[in-house]
gemmi code that builds the backbone of each chain (N, CA, C; Angstrom):
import gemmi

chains = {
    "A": [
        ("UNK", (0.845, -1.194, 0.000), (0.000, 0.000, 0.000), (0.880, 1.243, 0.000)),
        ("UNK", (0.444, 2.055, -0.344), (1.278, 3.480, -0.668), (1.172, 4.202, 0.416)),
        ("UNK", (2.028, 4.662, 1.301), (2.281, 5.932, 2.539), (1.402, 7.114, 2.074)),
        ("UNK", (0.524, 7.206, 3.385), (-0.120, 8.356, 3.085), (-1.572, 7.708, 2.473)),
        ("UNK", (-2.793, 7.167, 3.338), (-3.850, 7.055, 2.266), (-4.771, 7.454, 3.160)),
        ("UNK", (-5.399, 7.897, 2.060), (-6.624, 9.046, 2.660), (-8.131, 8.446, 2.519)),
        ("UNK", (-9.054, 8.287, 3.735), (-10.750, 8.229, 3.446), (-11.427, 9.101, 4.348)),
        ("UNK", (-12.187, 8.910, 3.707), (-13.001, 7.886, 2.852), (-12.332, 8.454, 1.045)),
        ("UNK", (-12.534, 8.068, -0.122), (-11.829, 8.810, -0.956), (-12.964, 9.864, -1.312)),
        ("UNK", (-14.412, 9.647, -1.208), (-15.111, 10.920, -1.681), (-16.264, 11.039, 0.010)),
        ("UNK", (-15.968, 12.412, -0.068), (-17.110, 12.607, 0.709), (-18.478, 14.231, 0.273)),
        ("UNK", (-20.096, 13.969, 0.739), (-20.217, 14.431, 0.480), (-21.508, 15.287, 1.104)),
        ("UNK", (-21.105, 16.751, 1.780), (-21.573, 17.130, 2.697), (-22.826, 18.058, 2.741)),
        ("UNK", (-23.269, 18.113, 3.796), (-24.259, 19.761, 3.486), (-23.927, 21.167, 3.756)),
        ("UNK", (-23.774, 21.753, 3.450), (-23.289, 23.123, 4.077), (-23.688, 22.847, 5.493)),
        ("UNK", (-22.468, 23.666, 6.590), (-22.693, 23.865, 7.846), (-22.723, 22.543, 8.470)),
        ("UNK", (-22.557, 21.441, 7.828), (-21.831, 20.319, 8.220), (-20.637, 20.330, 8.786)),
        ("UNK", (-19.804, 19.354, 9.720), (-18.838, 19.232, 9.526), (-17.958, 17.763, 8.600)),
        ("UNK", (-17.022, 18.165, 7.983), (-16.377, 17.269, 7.372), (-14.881, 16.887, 8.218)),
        ("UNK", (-14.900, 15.468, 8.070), (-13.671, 14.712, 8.868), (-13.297, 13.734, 7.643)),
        ("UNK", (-11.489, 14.306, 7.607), (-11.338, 12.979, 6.898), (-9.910, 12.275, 7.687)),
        ("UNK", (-9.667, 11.031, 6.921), (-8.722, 10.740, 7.517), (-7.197, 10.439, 6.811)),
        ("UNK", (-6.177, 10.176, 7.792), (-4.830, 10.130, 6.646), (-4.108, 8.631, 7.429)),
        ("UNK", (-3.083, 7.731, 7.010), (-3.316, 6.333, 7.035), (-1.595, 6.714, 6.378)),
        ("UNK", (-0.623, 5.824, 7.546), (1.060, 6.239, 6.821), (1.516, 5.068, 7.588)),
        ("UNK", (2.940, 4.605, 7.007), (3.067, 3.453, 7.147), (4.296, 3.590, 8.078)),
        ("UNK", (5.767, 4.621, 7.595), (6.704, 4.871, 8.079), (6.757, 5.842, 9.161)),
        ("UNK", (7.862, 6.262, 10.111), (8.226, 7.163, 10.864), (8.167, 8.450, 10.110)),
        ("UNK", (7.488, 9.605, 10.408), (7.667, 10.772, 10.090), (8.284, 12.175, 11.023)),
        ("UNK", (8.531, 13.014, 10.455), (9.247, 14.274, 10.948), (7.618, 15.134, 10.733)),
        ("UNK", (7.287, 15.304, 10.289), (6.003, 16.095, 9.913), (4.625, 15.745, 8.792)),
        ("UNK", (3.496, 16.241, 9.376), (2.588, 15.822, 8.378), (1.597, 16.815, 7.776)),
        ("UNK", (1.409, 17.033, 6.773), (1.086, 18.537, 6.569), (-0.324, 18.164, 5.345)),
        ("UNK", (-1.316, 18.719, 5.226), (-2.465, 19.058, 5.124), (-2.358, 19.616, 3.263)),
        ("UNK", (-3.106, 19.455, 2.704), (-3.402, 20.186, 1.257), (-4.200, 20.281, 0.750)),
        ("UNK", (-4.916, 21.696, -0.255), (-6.151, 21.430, -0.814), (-5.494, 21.790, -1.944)),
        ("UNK", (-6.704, 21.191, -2.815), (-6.332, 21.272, -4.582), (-7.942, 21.235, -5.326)),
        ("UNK", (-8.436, 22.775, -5.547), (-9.038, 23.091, -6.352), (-9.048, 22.175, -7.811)),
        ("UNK", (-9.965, 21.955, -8.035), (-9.920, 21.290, -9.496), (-8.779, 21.283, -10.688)),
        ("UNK", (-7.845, 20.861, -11.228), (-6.881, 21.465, -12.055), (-6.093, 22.529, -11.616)),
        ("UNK", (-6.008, 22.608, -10.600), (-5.141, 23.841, -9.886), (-4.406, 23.441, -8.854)),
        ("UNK", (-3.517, 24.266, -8.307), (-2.045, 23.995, -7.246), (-2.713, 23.397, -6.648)),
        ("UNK", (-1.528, 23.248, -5.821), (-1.852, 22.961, -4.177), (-2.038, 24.001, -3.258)),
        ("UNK", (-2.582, 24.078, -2.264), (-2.470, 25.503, -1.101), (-2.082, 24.365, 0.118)),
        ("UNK", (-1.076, 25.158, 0.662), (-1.121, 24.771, 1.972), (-1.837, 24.880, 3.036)),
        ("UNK", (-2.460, 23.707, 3.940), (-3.659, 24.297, 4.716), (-2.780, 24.119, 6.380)),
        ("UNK", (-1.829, 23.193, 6.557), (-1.679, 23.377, 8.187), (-0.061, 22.574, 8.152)),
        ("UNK", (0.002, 22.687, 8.916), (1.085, 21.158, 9.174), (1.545, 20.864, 10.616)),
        ("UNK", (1.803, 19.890, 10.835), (1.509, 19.188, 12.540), (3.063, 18.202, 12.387)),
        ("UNK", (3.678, 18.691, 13.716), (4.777, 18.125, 13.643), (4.631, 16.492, 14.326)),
        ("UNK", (5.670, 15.903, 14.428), (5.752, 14.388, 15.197), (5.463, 14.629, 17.017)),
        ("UNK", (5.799, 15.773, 16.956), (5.211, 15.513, 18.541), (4.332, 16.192, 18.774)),
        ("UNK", (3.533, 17.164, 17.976), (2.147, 17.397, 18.377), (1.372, 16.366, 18.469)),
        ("UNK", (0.661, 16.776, 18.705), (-0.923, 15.628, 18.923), (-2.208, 16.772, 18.237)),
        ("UNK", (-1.995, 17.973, 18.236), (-3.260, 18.395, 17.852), (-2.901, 19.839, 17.208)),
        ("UNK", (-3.631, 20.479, 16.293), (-3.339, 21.647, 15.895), (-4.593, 22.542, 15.231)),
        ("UNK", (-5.166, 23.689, 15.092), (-6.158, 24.377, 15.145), (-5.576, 25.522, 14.106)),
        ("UNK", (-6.302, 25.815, 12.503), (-6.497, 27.018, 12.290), (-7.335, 27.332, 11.382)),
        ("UNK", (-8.005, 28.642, 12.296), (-9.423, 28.811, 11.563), (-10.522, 27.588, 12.021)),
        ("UNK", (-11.034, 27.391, 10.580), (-12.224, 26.220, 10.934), (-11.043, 24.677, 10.690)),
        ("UNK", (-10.031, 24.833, 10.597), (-9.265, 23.886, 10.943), (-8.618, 23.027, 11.748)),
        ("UNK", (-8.942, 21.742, 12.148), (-8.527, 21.054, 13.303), (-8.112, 20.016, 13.002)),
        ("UNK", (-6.545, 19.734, 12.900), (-5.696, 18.409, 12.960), (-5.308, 17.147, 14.020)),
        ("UNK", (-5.748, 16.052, 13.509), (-4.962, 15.658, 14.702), (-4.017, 14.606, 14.462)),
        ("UNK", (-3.195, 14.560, 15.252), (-1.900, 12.921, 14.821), (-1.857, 12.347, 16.012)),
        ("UNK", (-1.803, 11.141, 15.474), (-1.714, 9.832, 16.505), (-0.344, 9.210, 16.111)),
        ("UNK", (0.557, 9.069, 16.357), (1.952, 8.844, 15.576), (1.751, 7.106, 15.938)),
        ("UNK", (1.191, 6.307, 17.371), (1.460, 5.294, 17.659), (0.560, 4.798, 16.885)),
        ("UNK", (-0.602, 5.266, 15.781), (-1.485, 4.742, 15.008), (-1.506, 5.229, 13.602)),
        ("UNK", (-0.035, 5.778, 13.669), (0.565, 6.163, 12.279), (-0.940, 6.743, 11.438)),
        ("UNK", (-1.798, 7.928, 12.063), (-2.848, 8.509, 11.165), (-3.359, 9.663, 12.122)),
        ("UNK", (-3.882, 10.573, 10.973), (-3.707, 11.736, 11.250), (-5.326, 11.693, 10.614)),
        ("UNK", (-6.462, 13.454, 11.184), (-7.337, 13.215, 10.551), (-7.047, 15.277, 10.828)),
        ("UNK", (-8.066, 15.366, 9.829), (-8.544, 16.643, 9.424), (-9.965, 16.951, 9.143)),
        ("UNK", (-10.134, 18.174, 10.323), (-11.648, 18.263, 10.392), (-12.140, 19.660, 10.000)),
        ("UNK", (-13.182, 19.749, 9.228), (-13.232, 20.949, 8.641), (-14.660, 21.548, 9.274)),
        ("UNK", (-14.959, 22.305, 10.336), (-16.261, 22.458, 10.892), (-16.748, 23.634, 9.875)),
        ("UNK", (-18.339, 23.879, 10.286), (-19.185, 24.678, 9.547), (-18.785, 24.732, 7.857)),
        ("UNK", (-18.826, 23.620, 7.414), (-18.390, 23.666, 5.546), (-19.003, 24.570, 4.965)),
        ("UNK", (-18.436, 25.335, 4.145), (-18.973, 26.128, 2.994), (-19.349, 25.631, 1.778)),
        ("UNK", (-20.046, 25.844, 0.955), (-19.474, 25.479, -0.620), (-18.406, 25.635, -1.118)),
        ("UNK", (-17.749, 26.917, -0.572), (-15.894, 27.320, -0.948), (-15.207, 26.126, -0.865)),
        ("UNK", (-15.305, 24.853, 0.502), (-14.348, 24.401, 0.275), (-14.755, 22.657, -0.318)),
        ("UNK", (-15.566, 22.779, -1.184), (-15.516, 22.116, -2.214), (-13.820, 21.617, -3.252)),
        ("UNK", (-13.367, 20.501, -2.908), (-11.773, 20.527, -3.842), (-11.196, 18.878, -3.032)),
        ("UNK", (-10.591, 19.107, -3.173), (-9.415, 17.508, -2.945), (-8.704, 18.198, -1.726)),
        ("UNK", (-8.664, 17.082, -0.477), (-7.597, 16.933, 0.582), (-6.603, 16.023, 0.437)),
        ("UNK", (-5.554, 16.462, 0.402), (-4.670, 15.455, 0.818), (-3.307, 15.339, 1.857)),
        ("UNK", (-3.473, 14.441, 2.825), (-2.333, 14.517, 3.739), (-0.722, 14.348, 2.679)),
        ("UNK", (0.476, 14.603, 3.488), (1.404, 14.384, 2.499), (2.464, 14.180, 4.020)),
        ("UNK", (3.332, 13.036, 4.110), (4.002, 12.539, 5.312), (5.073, 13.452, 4.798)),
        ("UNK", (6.280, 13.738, 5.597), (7.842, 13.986, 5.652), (8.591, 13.337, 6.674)),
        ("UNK", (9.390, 12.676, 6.163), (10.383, 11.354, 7.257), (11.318, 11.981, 7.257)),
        ("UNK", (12.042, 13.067, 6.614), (13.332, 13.426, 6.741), (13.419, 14.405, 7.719)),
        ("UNK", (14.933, 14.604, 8.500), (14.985, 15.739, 9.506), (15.993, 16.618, 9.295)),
        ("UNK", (15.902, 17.455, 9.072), (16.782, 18.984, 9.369), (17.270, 18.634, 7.794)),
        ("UNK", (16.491, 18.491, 6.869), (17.120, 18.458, 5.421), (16.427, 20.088, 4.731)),
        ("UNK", (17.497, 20.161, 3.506), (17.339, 21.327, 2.757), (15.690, 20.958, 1.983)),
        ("UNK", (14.841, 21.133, 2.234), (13.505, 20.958, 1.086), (13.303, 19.389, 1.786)),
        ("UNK", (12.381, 18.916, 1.914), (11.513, 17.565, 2.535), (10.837, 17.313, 1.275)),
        ("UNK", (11.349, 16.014, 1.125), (10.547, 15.271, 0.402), (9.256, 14.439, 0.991)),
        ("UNK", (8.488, 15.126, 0.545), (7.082, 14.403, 1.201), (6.260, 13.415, -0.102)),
        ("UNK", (5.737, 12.761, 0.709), (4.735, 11.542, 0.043), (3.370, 11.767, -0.036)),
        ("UNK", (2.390, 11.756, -0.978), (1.336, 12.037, -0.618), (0.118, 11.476, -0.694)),
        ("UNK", (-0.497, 11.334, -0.096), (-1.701, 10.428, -0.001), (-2.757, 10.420, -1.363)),
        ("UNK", (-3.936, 9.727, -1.332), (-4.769, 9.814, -2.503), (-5.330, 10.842, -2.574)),
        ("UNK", (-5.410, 10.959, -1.095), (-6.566, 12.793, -1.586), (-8.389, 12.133, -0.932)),
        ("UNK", (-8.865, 13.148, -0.596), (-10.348, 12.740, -0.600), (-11.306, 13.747, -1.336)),
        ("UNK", (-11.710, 13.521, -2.121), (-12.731, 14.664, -2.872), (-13.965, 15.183, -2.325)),
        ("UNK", (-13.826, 16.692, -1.315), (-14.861, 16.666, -0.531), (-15.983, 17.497, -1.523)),
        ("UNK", (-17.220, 17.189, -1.642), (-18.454, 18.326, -2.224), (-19.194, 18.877, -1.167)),
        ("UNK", (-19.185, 19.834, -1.137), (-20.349, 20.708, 0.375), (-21.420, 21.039, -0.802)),
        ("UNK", (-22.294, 20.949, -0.834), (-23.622, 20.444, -1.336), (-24.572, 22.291, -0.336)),
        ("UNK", (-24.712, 23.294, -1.344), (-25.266, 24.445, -0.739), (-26.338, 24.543, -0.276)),
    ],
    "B": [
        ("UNK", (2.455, 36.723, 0.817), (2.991, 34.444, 0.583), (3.449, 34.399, -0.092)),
        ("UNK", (4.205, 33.521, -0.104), (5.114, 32.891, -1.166), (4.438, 32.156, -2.255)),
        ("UNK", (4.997, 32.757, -3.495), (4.040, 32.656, -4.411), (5.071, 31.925, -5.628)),
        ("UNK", (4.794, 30.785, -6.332), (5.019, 30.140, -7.623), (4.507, 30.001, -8.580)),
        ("UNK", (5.096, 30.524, -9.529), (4.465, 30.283, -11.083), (4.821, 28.991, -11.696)),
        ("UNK", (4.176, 28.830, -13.071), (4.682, 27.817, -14.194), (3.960, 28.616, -15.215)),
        ("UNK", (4.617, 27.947, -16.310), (4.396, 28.692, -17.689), (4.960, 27.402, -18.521)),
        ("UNK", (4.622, 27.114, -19.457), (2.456, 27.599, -19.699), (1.453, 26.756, -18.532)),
        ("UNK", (0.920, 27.681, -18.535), (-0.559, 26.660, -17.792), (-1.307, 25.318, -18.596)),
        ("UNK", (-1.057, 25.844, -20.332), (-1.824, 24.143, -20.798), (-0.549, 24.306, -21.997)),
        ("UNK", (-0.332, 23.369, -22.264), (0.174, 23.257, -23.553), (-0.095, 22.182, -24.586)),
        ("UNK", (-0.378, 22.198, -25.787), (-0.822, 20.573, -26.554), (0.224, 20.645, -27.130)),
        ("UNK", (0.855, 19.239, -27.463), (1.868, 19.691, -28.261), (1.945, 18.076, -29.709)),
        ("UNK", (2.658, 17.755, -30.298), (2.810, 16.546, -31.000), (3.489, 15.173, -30.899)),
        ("UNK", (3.207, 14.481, -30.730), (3.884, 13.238, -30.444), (5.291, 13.404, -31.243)),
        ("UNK", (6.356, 13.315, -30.340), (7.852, 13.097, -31.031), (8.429, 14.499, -30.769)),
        ("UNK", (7.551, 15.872, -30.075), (8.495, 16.746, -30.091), (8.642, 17.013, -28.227)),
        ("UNK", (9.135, 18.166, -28.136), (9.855, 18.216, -26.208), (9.138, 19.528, -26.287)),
        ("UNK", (8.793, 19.656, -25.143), (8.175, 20.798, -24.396), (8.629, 20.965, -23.273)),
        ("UNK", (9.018, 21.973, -22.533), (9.466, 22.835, -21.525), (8.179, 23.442, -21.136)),
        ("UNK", (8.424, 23.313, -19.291), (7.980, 23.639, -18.226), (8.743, 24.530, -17.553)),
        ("UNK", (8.245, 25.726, -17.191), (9.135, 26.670, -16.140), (7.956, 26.715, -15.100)),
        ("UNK", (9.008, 26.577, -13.921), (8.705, 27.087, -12.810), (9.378, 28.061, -11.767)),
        ("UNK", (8.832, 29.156, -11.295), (9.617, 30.289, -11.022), (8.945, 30.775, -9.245)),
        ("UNK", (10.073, 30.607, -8.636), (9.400, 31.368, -7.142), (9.739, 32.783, -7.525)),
        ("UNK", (8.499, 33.313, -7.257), (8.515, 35.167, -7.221), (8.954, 35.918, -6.401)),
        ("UNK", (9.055, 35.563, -5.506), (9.464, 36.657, -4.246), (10.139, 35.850, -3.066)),
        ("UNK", (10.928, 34.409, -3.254), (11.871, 34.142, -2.524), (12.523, 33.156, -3.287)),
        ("UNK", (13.814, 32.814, -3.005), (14.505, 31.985, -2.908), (14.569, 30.659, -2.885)),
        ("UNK", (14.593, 29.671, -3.233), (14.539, 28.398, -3.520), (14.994, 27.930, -3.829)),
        ("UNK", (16.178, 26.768, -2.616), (17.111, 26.054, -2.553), (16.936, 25.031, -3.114)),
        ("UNK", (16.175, 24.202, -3.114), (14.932, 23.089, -3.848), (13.683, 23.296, -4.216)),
        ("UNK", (13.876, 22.815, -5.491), (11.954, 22.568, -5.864), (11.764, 21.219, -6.284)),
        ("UNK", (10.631, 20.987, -6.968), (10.232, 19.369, -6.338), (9.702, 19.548, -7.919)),
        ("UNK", (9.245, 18.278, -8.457), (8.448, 18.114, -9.978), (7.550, 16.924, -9.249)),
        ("UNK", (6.472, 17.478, -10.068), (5.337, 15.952, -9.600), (4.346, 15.901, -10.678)),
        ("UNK", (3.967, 14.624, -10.997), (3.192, 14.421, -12.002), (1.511, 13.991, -11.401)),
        ("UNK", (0.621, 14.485, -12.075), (-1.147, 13.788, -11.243), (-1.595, 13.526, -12.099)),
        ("UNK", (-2.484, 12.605, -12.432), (-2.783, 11.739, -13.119), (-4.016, 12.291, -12.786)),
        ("UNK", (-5.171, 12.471, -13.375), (-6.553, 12.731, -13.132), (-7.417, 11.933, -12.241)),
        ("UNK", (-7.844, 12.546, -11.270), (-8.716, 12.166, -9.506), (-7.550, 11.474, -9.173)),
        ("UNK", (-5.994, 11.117, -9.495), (-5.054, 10.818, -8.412), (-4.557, 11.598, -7.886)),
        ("UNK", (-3.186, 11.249, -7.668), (-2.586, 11.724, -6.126), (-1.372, 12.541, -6.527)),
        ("UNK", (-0.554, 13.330, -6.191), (0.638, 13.672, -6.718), (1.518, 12.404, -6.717)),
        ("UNK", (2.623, 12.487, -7.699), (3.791, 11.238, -8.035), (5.201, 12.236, -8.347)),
        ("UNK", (5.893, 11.731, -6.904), (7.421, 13.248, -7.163), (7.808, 12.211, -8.213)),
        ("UNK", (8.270, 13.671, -8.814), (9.062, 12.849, -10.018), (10.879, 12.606, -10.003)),
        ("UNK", (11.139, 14.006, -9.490), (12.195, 14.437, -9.138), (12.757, 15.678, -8.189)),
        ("UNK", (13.826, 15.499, -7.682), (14.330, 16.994, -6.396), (15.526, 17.434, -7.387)),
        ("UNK", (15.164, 18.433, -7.588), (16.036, 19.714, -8.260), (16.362, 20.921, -6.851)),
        ("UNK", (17.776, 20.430, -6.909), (18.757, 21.609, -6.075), (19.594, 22.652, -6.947)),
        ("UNK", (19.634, 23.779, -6.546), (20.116, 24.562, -7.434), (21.376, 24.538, -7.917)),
        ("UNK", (22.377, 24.429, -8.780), (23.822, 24.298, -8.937), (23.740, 22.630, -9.518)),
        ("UNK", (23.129, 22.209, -9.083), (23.185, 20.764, -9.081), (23.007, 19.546, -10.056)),
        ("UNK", (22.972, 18.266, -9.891), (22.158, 17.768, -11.029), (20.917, 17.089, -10.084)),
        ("UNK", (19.611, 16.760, -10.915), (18.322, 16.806, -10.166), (18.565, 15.096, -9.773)),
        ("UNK", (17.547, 15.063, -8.789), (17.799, 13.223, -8.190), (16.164, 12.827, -8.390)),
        ("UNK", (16.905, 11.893, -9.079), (14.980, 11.181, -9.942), (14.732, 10.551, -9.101)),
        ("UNK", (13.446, 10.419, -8.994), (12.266, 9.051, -8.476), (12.897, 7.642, -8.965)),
        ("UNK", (12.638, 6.883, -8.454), (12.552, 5.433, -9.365), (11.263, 5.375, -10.688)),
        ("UNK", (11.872, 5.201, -11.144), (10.920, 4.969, -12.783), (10.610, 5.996, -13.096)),
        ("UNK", (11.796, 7.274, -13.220), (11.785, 8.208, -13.831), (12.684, 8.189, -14.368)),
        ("UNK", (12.385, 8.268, -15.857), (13.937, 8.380, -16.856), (14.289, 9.939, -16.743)),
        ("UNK", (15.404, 10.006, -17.129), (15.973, 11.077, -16.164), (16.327, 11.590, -17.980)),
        ("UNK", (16.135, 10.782, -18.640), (16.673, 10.869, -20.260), (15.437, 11.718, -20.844)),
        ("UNK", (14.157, 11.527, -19.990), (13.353, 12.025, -20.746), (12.834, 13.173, -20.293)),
        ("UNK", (12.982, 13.164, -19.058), (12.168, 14.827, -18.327), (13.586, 15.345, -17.689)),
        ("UNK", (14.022, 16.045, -18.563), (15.085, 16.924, -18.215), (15.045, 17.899, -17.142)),
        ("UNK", (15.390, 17.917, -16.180), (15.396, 19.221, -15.454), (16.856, 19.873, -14.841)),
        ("UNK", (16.565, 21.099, -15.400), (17.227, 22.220, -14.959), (17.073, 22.664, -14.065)),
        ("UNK", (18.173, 23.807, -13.136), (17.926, 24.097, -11.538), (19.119, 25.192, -11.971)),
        ("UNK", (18.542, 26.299, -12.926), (20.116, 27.122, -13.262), (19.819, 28.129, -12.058)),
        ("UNK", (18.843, 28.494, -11.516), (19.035, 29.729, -10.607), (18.155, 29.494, -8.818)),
        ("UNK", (18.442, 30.166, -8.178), (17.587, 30.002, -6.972), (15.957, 30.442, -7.131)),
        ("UNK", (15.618, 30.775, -8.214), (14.188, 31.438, -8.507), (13.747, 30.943, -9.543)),
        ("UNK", (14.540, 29.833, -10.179), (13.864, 29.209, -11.739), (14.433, 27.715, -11.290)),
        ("UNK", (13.270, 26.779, -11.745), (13.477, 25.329, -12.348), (12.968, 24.920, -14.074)),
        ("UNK", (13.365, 24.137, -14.644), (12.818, 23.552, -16.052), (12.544, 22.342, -15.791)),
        ("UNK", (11.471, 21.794, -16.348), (11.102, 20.570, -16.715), (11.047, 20.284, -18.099)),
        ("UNK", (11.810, 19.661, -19.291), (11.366, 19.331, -20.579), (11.130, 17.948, -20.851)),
        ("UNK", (10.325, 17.808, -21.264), (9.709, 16.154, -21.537), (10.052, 16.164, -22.990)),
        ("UNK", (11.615, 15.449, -22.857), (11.927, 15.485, -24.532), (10.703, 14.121, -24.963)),
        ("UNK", (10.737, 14.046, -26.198), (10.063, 13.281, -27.496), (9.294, 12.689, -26.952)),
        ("UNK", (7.954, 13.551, -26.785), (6.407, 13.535, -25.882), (5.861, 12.132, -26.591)),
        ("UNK", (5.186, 11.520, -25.599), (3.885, 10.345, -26.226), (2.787, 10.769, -25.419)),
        ("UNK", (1.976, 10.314, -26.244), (0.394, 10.732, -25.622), (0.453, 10.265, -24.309)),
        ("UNK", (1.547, 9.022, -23.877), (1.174, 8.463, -22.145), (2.326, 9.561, -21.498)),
        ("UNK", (2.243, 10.967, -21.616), (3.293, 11.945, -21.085), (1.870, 12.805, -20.723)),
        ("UNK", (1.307, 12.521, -21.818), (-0.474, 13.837, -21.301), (-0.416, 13.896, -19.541)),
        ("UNK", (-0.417, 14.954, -19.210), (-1.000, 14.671, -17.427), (-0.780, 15.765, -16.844)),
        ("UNK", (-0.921, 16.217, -15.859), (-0.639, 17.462, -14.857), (0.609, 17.639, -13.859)),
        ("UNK", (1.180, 18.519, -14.794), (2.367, 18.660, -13.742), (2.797, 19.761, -12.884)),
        ("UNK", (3.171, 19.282, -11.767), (3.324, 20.682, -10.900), (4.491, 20.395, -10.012)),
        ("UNK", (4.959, 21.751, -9.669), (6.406, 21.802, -9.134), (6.044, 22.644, -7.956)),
        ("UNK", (6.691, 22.685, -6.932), (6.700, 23.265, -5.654), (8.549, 23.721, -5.689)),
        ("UNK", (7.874, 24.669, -4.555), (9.637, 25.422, -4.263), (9.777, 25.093, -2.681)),
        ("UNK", (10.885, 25.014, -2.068), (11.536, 25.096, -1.031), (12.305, 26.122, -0.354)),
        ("UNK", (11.785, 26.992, 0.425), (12.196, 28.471, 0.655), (14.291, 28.120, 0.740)),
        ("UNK", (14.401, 29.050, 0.464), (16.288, 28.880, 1.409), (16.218, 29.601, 2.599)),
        ("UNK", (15.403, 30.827, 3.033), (15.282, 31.076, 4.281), (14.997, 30.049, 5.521)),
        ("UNK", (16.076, 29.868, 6.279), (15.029, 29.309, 7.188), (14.103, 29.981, 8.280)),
        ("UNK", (13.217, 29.311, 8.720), (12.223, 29.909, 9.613), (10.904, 29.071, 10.451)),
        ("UNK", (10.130, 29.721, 10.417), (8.824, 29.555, 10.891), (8.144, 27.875, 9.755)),
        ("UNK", (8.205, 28.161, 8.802), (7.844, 27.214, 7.336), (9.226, 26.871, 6.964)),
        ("UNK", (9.817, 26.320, 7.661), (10.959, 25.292, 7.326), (10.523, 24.490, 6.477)),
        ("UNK", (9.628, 23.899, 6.869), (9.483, 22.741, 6.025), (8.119, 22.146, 5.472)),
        ("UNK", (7.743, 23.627, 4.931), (6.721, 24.613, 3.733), (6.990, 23.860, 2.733)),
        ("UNK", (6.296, 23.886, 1.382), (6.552, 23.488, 0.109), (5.252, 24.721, -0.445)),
        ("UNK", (5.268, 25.453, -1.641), (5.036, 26.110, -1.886), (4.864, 25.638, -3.527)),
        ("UNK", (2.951, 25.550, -3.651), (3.082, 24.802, -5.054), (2.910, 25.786, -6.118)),
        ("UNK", (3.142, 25.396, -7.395), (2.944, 25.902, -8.456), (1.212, 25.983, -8.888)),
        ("UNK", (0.825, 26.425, -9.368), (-0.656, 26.073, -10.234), (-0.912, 24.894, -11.406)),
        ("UNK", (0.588, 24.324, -11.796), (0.218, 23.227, -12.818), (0.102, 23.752, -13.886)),
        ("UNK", (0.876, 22.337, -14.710), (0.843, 22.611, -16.527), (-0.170, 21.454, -16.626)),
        ("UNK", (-0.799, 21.866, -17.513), (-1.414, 20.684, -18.475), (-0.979, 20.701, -19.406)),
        ("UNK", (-0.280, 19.514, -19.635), (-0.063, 18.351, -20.740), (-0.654, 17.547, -21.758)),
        ("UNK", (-0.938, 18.053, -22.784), (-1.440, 16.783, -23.491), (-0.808, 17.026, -25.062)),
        ("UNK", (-0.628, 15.907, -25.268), (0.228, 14.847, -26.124), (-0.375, 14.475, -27.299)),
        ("UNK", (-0.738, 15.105, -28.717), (-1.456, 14.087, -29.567), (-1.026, 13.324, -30.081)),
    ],
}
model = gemmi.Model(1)
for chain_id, residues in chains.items():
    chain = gemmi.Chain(chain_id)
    for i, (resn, *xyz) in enumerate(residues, 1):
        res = gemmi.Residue()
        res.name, res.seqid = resn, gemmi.SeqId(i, " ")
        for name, pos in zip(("N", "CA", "C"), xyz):
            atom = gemmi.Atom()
            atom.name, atom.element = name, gemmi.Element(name[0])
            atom.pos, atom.b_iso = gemmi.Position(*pos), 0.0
            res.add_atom(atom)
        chain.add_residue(res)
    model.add_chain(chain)
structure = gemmi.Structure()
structure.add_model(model)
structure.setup_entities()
């Protein structure tokens, strides 16, 4: 299985829902960091949570890592239609390197439904 | 924020010829940038780490013969996919790696993506 897998792979919500998804890694990591991807478009960075956090908050954003259950989840309260797009966790195992090569999960395709 | 371009955003091009990808951090520095290929509703796939000065370090099952990359400056990378086949069509996007260190050490900062396609 590939480091980094994300579910459910589609989810699909009502506005003012909240959305939870989850992230699923196989190896030791240094950091685990959060992404959205608009249809055909970049990536944005949405958070990132180191190996010894356990929890992290911004905005309507709430991370959490379990390192002894190698998975991490991301919760998105009060959904908009805005954030309609692809999540995906992305692991980093390396430490104190120039640029981290990270791995990245499948992604979950969330729809907030207006 | 740290902001990255690519150019072009789509390009079509012909089976048998090479096309070039630029990717450019605007307003910092970038010791590394990253190439990744997505395959439509998949996942990103690094392709390769481009350090500046350097020569780039491929993925496994990346011919290194065929997606050329350049790393001539701290603010520019190239990607060229010499002698395109239609199984080259796909979305590619590059991220930068600040050289500052800081707060986003270990930030990646993506591009918006080329589209690729191959007739």
């Amino acid at each position: 299985s590939q480091q980094g897998e994300e579910d459910p792979q589609a989810l699909s919500i009502q506005e003012g829902e909240n959305a939870t998804m989850n992230c699923s890694y196989k190896t030791s990591i240094n950091n685990l960091q959060w992404y959205r991807q608009n249809s055909g478009r970049g990536l944005v960075h949405l958070i990132l949570i180191r190996s010894n956090e356990r929890e992290k908050h911004s905005g309507r954003l709430r991370v959490t890592l379990d390192t002894s259950k190698k998975s991490s989840s991301l919760l998105i309260t009060a959904s908009r239609a805005a954030d309609t797009a692809s999540y995906f966790c992305a692991t980093d195992a390396r430490r104190e390197t120039s640029g981290s090569r990270l791995t990245f999960g499948e992604g979950t395709q969330l729809t907030v439904n207006p | 924020g740290a902001v990255v371009s690519q150019h072009p955003s789509r390009v079509i091009c012909k089976s048998g010829t090479s096309v070039k990808i630029e990717c450019r951090s605007l307003d910092f520095q970038a010791t590394t940038m990253f190439w990744y290929r997505q395959f439509p509703k998949k996942s990103l796939m690094l392709m390769a780490t481009s350090n500046e000065g350097s020569k780039a370090t491929y993925e496994q099952g990346v011919e290194k013969d065929k997606f050329l990359i350049n790393h001539a400056s701290l603010t520019l990378s190239t990607l060229t996919v010499t002698s395109a086949h239609p199984e080259d069509s796909s979305f590619y996007i590059c991220s930068a790696h600040p050289r500052a260190r800081g707060s986003n050490f270990y930030e990646q900062y993506f591009g918006p993506g080329t589209r690729l396609t191959v007739t």
